[in-house]
N, C-alpha and C positions, 0 to 999 in steps of 0.2 A: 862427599861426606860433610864438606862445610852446609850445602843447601838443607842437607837434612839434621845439621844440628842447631840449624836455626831456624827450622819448620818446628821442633821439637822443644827449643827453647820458648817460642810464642806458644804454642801449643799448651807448654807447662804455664805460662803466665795467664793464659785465660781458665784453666783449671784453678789458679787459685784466686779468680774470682768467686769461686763459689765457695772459699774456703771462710767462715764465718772468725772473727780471731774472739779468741774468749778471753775478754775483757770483763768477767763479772767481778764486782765489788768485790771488799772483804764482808766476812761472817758480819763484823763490829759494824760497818758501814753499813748496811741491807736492814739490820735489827732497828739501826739510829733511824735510818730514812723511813721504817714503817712504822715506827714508835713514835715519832716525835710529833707526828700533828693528833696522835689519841692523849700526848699530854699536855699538847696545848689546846684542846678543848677538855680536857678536863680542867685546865689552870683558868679555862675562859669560866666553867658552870663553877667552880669553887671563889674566883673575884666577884661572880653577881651573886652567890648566895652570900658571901664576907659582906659583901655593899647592903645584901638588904638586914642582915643583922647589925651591922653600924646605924642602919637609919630606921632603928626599931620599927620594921614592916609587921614583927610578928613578936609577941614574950620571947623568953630565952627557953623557957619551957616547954615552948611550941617550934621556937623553929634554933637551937641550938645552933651555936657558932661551927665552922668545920671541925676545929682543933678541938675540942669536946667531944664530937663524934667521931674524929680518928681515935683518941686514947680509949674511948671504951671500945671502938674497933679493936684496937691493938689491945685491949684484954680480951674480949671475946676470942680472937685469936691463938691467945694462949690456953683456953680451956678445950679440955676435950669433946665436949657438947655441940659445938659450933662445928666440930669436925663429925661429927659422930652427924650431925644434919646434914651436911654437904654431901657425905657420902648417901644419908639415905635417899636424900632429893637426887641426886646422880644416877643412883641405878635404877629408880621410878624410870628418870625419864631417858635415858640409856636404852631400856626394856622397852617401853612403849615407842622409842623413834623405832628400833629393829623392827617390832612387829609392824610397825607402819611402813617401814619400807618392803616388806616381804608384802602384805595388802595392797600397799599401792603400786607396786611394780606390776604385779599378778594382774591388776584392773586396768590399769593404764595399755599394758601388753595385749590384753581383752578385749579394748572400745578400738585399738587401731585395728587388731587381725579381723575383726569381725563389725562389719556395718550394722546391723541389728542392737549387737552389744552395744553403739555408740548412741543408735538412737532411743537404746531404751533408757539410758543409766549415762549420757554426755554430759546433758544439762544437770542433770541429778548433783552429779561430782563437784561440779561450779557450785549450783546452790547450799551441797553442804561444806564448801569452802568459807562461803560467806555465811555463813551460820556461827552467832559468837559463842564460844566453848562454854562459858558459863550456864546457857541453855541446856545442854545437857545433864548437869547435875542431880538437877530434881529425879530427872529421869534414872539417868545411875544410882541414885541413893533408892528409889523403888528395885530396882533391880539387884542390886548388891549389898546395900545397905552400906552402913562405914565403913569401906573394907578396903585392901589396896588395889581389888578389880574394879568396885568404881572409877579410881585415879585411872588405875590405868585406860579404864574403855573412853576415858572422855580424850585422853592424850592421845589414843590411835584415832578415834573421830574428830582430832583436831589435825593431827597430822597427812592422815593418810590422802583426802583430798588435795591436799599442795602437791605431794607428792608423785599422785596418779596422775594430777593435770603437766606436773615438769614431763613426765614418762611419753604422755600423749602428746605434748607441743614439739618434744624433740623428735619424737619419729615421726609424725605430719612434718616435718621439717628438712628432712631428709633428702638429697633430690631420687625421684624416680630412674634416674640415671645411674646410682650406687646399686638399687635393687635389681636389675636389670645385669648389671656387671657381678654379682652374686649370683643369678643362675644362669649366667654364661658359663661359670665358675666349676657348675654343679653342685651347687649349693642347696639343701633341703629349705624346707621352712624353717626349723629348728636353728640351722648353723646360719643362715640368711640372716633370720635377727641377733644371733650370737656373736657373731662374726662380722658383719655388716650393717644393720640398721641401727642395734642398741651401742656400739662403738662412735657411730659418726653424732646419735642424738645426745651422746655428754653432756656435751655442755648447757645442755636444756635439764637433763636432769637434775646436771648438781644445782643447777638453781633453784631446780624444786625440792631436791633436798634440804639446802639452805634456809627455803622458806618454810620447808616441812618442820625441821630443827626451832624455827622463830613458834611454830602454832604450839608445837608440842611440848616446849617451855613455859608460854605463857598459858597451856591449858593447864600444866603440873601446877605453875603458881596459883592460879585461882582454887584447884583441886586441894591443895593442902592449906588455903583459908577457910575452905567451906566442912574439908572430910578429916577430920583431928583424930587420929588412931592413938589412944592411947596407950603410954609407953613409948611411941617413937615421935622419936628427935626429926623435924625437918624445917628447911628452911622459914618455908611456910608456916609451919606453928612456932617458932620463933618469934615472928612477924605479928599473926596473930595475937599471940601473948604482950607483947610488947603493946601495940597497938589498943588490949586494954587495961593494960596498967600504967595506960600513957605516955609509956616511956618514951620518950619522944627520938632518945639519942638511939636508942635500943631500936626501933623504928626505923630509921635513915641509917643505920649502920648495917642492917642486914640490908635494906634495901642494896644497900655499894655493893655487898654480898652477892647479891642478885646479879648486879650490872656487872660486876666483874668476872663471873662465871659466864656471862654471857659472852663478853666482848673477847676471853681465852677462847672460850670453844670455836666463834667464828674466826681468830686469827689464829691458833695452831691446826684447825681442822678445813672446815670448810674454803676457806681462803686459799690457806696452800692447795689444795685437791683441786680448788679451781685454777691457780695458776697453773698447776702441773697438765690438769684436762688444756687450757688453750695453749700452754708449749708445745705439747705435742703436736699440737695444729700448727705452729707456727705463728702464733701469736701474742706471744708471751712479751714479747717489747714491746707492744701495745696496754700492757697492764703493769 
């Protein structure tokens, strides 16, 4: 009875080897540690813009001090206009990432099951990756005219390429060895990529979504300089307007606008979805 309760004792002690102990920060700690170096580079671009208005680089008219264009920030804040923009520029581009991920998932899924598929439309995908969204326009506005389908065709033709190429890098990525252990499985084609191929390519996709998310933003902003609907408020014609009635504060205030919706959606969305994708692998203390 003693040999075996000390065969069972070591026994238990190399089992909590693998026992991992959950040492995760607090809430307040984790926020402070991902927050803190987005406000010291922000405090870094806010001292060289201070420095070059102390050493009159530019009039005040032109390139206003910060604290001038935080306060008219913080009125535009207060009106409803500026909200009534956000939301409209949000569900543009809200609307046109979905549609681009339903497109580019569908083609990406396409060029891998099918060789022919790749070779007709592989290069295709890259070249209109690299294709800048503002190209489009002209085109859109013959086709749609001012309208919010223009916006949107140019945002899913901005998007959809990032996104079909994350689709296609992650399952080329894949080893042939997972596929194989799928239809040992009895695994159809259907539940093979459902189950198997598009689970292990994650982490290629969310970074083609992430970069999907970057085209599909920057084609809305250009879209809403170019395609002015009127009656609706958007960030974009804010910007515009401002831009010719020179406002200059009015200007670099939506701009922060801009940068700040940007830098939310990739740190409550994209960010976490990525750390959550590589925890799951086991890699998540490496990020």
């Amino acid at each position: 009875m003693h040999a075996e309760r000390m065969i069972d004792d070591e026994l238990s002690g190399l089992d909590n080897l693998d026992v991992v102990e959950d040492a995760r920060p607090s809430l307040a700690l984790r926020f402070w540690s991902a927050a803190w170096p987005k406000f010291a580079a922000i405090g870094l671009v806010l001292a060289i813009w201070q420095f070059a208005v102390w050493r009159e680089w530019r009039k005040p008219y032109v390139l206003p001090p910060p604290l001038m264009v935080w306060e008219r920030l913080a009125d535009d804040i207060g009106t409803a206009k500026l909200w009534s923009a956000v939301f409209n520029t949000m569900r543009r581009a809200v609307f046109g990432f979905l549609v681009s991920i339903v497109i580019g998932g569908i083609i990406g899924i396409a060029v891998t099951v099918s060789k022919r598929v790749r070779t007709a439309i592989g290069s295709l995908i890259t070249g209109l990756q690299t294709m800048p969204s503002i190209a489009w326009f002209p085109l859109a506005i013959l086709l749609f005219g001012l309208t919010e389908s223009a916006i949107t065709f140019v945002v899913v033709l901005g998007a959809t390429p990032s996104i079909a190429n994350g689709v296609i890098g992650g399952i080329d990525s894949v080893p042939p060895l997972l596929r194989r252990v799928g239809r040992s499985m009895g695994a159809g084609p259907a539940s093979l990529y459902r189950d198997f191929v598009v689970p292990a390519a994650m982490p290629s996709v969310v970074s083609g979504l992430k970069q999907g998310w970057a085209f599909a933003w920057r084609s809305l902003m250009a879209g809403e300089l170019l395609v002015v609907i009127p009656g609706t408020q958007t960030i974009g014609t804010r910007l515009q307007f401002a831009r010719e009635l020179s406002d200059a504060k009015g200007v670099i205030a939506t701009m922060g606008v801009i940068l700040v919706i940007g830098i939310l959606v990739d740190t409550l969305v994209f960010s976490r979805l990525e750390r959550r994708v590589l925890r799951n692998r086991g890699l998540g203390a490496q990020h």
